[in-house]
TORSEMAR-675582 format. One record per residue (C-alpha): residue number from 0; residue in three letters; x, y, z. Coordinates in nm, 2 decimals. Example, Ala and Ser with C-alpha at 12.3 -4.5 7.8 and 13.67 -1.06 7.14 Angstrom:
BEGIN
[0 "ala" [1.23 -0.45 0.78]],
[1 "ser" [1.37 -0.11 0.71]],
END
This chain:
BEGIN
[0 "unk" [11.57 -5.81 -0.73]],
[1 "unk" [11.34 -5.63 -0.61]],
[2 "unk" [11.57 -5.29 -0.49]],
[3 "unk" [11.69 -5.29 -0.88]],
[4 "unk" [11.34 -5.26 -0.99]],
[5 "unk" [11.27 -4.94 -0.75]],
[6 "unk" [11.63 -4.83 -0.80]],
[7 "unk" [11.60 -4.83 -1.17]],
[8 "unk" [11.24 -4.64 -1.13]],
[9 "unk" [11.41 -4.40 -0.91]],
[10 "unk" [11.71 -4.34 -1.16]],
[11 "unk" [11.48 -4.30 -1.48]],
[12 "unk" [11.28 -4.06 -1.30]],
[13 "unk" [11.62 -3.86 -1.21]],
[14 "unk" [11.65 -3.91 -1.59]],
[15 "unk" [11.33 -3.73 -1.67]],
[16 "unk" [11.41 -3.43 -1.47]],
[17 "unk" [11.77 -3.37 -1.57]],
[18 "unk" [11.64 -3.33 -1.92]],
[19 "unk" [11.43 -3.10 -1.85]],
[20 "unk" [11.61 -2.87 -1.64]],
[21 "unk" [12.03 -2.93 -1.72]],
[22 "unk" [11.94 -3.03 -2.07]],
[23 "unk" [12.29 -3.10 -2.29]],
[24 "unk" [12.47 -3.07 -1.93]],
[25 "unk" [12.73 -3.34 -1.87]],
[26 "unk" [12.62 -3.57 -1.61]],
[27 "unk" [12.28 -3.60 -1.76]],
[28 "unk" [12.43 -3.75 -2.07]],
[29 "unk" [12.61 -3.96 -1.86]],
[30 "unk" [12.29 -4.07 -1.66]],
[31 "unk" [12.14 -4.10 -1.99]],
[32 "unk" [12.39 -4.37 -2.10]],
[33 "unk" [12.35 -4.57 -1.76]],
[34 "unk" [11.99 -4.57 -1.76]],
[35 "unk" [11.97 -4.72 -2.14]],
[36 "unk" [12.24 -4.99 -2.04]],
[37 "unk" [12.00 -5.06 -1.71]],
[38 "unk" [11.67 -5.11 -1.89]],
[39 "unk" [11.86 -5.36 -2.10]],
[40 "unk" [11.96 -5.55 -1.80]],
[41 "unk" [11.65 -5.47 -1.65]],
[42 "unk" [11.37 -5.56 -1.93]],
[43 "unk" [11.57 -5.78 -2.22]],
[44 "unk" [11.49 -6.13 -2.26]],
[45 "unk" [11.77 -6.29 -2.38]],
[46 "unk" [11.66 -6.50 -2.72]],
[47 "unk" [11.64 -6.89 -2.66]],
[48 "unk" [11.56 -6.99 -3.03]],
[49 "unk" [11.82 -7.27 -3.09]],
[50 "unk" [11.95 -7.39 -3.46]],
[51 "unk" [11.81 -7.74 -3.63]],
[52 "unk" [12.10 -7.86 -3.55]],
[53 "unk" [12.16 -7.78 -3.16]],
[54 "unk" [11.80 -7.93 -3.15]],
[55 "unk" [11.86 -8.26 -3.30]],
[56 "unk" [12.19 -8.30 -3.20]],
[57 "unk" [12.15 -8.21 -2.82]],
[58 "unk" [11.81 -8.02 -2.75]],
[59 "unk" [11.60 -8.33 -2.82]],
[60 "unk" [11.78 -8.58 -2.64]],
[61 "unk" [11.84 -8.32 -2.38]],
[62 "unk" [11.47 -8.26 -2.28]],
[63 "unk" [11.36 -8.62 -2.30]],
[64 "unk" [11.63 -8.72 -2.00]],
[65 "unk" [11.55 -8.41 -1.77]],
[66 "unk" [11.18 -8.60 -1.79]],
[67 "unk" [11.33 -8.91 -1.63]],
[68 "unk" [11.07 -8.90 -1.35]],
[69 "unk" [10.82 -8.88 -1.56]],
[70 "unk" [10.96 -9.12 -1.82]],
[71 "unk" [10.96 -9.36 -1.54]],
[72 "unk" [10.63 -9.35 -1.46]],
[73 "unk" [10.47 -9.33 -1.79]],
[74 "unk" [10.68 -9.68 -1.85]],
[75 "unk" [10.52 -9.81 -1.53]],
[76 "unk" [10.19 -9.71 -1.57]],
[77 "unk" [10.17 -9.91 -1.97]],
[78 "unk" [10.40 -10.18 -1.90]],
[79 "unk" [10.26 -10.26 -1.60]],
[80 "unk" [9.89 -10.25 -1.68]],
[81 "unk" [10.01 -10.44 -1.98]],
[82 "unk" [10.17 -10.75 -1.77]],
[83 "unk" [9.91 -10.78 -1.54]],
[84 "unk" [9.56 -10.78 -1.84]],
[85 "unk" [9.80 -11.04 -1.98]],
[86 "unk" [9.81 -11.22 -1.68]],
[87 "unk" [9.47 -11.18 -1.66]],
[88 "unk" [9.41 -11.24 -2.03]],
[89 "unk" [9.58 -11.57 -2.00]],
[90 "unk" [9.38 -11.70 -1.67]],
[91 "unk" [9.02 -11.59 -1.83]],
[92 "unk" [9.05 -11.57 -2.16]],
[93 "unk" [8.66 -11.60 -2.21]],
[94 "unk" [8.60 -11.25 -2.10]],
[95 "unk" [8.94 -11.08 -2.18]],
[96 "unk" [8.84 -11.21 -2.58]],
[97 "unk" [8.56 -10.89 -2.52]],
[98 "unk" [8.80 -10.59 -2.53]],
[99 "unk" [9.01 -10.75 -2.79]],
[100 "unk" [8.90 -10.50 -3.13]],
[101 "unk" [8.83 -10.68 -3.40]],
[102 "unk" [9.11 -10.59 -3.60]],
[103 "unk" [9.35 -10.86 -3.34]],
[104 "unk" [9.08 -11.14 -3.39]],
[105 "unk" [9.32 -11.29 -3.62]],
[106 "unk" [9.60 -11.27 -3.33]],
[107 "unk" [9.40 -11.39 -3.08]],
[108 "unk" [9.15 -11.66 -3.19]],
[109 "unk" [9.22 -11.95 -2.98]],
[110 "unk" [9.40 -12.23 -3.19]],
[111 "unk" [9.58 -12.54 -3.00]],
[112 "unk" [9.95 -12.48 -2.88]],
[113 "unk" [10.23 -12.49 -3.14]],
[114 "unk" [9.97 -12.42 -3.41]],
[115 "unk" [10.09 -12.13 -3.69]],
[116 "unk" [9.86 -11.86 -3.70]],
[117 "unk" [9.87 -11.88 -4.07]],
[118 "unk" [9.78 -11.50 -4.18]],
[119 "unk" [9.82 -11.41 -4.54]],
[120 "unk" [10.03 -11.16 -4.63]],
[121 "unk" [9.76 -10.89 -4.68]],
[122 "unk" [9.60 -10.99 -4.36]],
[123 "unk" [9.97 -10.92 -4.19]],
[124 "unk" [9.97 -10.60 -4.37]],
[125 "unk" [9.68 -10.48 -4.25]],
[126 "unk" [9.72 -10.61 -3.88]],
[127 "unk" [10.06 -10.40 -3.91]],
[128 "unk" [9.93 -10.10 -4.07]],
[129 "unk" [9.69 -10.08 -3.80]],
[130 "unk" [9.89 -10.13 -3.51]],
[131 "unk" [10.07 -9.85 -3.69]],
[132 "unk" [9.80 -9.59 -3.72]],
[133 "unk" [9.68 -9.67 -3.36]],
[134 "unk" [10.06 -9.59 -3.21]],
[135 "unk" [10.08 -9.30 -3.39]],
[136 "unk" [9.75 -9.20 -3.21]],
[137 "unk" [9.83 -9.31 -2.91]],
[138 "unk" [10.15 -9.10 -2.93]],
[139 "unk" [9.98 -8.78 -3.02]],
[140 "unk" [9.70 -8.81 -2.74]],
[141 "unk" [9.95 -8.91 -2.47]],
[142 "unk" [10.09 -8.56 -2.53]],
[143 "unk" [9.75 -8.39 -2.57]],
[144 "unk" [9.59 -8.55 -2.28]],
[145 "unk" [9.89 -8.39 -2.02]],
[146 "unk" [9.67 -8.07 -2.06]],
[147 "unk" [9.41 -8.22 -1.80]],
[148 "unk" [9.69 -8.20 -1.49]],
[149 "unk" [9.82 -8.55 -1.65]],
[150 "unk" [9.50 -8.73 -1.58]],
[151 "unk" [9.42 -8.79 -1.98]],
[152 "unk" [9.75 -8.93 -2.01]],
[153 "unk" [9.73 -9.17 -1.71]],
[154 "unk" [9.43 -9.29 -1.86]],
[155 "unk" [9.56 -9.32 -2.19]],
[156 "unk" [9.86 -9.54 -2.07]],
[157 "unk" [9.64 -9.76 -1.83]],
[158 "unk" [9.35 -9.80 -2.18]],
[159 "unk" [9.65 -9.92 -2.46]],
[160 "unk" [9.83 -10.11 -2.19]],
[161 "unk" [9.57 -10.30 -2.11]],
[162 "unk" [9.47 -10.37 -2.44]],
[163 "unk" [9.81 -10.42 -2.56]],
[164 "unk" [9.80 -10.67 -2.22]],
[165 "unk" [9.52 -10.87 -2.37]],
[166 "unk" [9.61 -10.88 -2.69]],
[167 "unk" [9.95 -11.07 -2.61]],
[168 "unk" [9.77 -11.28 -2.31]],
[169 "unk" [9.54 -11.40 -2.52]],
[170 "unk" [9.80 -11.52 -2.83]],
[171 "unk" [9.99 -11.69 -2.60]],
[172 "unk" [9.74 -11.84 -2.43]],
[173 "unk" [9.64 -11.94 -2.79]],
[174 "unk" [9.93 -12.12 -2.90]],
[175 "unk" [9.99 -11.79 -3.11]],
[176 "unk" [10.26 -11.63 -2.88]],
[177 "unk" [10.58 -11.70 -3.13]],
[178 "unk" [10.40 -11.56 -3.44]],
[179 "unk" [10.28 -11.22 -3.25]],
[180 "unk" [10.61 -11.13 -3.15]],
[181 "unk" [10.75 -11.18 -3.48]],
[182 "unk" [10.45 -10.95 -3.59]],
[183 "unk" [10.52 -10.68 -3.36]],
[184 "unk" [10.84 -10.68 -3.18]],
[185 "unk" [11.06 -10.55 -3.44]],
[186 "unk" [10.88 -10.22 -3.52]],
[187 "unk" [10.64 -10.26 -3.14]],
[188 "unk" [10.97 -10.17 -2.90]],
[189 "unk" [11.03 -9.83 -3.05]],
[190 "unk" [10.68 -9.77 -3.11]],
[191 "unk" [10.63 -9.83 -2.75]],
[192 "unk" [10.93 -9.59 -2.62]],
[193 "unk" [10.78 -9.32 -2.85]],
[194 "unk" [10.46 -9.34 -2.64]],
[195 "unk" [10.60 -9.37 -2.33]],
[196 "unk" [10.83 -9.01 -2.42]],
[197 "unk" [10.48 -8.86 -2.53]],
[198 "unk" [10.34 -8.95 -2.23]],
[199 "unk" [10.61 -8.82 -2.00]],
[200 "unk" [10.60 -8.46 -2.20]],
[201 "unk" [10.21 -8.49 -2.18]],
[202 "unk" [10.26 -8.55 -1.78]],
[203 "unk" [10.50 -8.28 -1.74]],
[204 "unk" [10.27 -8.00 -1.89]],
[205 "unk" [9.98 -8.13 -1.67]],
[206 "unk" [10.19 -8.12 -1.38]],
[207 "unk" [10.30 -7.75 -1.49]],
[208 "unk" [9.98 -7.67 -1.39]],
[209 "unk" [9.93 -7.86 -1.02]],
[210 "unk" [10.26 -7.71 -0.91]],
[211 "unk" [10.39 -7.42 -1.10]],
[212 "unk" [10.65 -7.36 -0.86]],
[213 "unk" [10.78 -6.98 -0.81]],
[214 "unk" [10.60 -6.92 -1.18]],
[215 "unk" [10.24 -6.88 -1.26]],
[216 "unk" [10.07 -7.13 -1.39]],
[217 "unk" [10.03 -6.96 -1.73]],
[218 "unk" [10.38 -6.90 -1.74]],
[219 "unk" [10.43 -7.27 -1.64]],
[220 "unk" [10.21 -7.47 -1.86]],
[221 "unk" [10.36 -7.21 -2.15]],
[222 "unk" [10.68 -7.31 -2.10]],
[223 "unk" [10.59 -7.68 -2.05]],
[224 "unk" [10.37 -7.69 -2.36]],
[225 "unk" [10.68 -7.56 -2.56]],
[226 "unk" [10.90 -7.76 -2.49]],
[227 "unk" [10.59 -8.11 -2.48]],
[228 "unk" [10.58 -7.95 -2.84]],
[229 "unk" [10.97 -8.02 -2.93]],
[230 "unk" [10.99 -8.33 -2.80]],
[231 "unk" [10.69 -8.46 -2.99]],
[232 "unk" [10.84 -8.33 -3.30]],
[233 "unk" [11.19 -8.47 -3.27]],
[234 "unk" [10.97 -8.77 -3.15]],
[235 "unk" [10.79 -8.78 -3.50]],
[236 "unk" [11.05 -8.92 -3.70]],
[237 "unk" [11.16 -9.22 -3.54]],
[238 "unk" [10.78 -9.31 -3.55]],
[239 "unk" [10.89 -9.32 -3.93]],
[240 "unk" [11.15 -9.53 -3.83]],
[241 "unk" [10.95 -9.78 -3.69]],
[242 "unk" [10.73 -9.78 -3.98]],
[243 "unk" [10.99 -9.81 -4.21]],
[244 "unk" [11.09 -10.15 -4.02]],
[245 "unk" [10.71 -10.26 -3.99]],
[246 "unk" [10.69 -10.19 -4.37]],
[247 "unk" [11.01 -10.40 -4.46]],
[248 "unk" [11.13 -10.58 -4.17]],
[249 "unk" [10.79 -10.76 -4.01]],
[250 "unk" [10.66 -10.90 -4.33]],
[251 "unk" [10.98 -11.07 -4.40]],
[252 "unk" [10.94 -11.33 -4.22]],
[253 "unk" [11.31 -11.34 -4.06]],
[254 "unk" [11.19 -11.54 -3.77]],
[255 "unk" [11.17 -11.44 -3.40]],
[256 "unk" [11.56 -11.42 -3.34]],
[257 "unk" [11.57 -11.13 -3.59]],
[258 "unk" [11.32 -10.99 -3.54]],
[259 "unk" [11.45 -10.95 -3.14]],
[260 "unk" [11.78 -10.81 -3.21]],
[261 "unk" [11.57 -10.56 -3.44]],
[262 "unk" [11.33 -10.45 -3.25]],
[263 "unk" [11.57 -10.42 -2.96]],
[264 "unk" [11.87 -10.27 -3.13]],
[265 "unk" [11.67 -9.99 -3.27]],
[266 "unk" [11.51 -9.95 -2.92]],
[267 "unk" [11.83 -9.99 -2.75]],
[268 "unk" [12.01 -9.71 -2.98]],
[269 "unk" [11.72 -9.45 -2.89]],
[270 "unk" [11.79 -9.48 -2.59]],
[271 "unk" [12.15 -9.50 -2.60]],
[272 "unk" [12.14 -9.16 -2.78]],
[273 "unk" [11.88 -9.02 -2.43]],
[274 "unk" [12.15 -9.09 -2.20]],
[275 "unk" [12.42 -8.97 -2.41]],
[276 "unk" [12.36 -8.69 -2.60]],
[277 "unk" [12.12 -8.58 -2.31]],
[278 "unk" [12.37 -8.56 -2.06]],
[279 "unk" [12.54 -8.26 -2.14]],
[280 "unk" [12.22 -8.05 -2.14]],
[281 "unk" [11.95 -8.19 -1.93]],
[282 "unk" [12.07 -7.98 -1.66]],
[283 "unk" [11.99 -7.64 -1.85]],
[284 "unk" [11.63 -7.82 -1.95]],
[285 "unk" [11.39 -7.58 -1.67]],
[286 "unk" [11.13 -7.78 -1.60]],
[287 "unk" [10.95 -7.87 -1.25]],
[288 "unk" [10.99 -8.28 -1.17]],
[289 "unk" [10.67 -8.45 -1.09]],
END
């Protein structure tokens, strides 16, 4: 690579002077041509704007599975913070109550085993409509925080899995474990995978800039942000989705079952569609693993 640079140089200064002294002459129309098909070769950037639908149909998907690493440990990170504060939540309930916000207080007050949690339906509503707003959040600021090499994401996993952790500790612990998975499982799974592929772009960009690779790191985190950007968007509407099933499916009322094949299927069909329509592309996806 470096030789075609200094032989192109060397070629358009050959250039220069044959026009000024053989001017019209044969050959130096004939170096002319060469030299113009060179500098293409030499200085275009091919175009990698892709079509609506190349994006949702294989572009999305594809960037979200070349991620995998990162996927993996985003899901770690919040799943695992959120077993272990409901572990916790469940042994010591007294001081696990304190980081509960008061919108869960419904959710989590302690009421003897088997007991319903008996929430009117505006009460549900807004319990839903605020575990809503707060995923959506948490989705956007997963990606946001990858700017800080990762480190505002990591934080951001470990802070909503542990107080997703609590949340569920503590309404079991309560007796109130069957009703909060009916409240939350349906829309909650997909929810939760939207975060996690937020998180994993967020991760990516921030890791962009600890190890650019053969790139420099502006070139890096550029390219990383781009693509963070994509998947966020093609993220975006199957937030909808799940807020279209908290909206109509959670306050239903079709019992636990349902509400687990819901909540499961939708998740399990996201996925489904990572792996599969991802496959074909994630190779081409550039992008330096974590």
């Amino acid at each position: 690579m470096r030789r075609l640079g200094a032989l192109y140089r060397g070629a358009a200064a050959d250039l220069a002077l044959a026009r000024r002294r053989f001017p019209g002459n044969p050959a130096t129309v004939a170096l002319e041509h060469r030299v113009g098909l060179a500098r293409q070769l030499v200085y275009h950037a091919p175009s990698r704007r892709e079509s609506l639908l190349a994006f949702v149909t294989h572009g999305y998907w594809a960037a979200v599975r070349a991620r995998s690493a990162a996927l993996l440990i985003a899901a770690v990170v919040l799943f695992g913070t959120a077993g272990v504060a409901a572990v916790w939540a469940d042994r010591d309930p007294g001081r696990a109550g304190t980081l509960v916000p008061s919108a869960y207080h419904a959710v989590t007050q302690p009421r003897p085993h088997g007991a319903d949690l008996g929430l009117p339906s505006s009460e549900r509503a807004a319990l839903s409509g605020e575990i809503f707003t707060n995923n959506i959040r948490v989705t956007l600021l997963a990606f946001a925080g990858g700017i800080v090499a990762g480190i505002g994401t990591i934080l951001l996993l470990l802070y909503n899995g542990l107080q997703f952790g609590v949340v569920a500790g503590l309404a079991v612990g309560s007796g109130n474990g069957r009703v909060f998975f009916e409240l939350v499982t349906a829309h909650g799974v997909l929810e939760l995978s939207c975060i996690v592929v937020a998180a994993a772009a967020g991760m990516r960009m921030g890791w962009a800039a600890v190890e650019p690779g053969r790139r420099t790191r502006t070139a890096a985190v550029g390219n990383e942000a781009r693509e963070a950007v994509k998947i966020v968007l093609g993220t975006a509407p199957w937030l909808v989705v799940a807020g279209l099933i908290e909206g109509f499916v959670t306050p239903a009322g079709l019992g636990l079952p349902v509400v687990l094949a819901v909540g499961f299927g939708v998740a399990a069909l996201y996925w489904s569609l990572v792996f599969g329509l991802g496959r074909r592309d994630a190779r081409r996806v550039p992008a330096p693993s974590p």
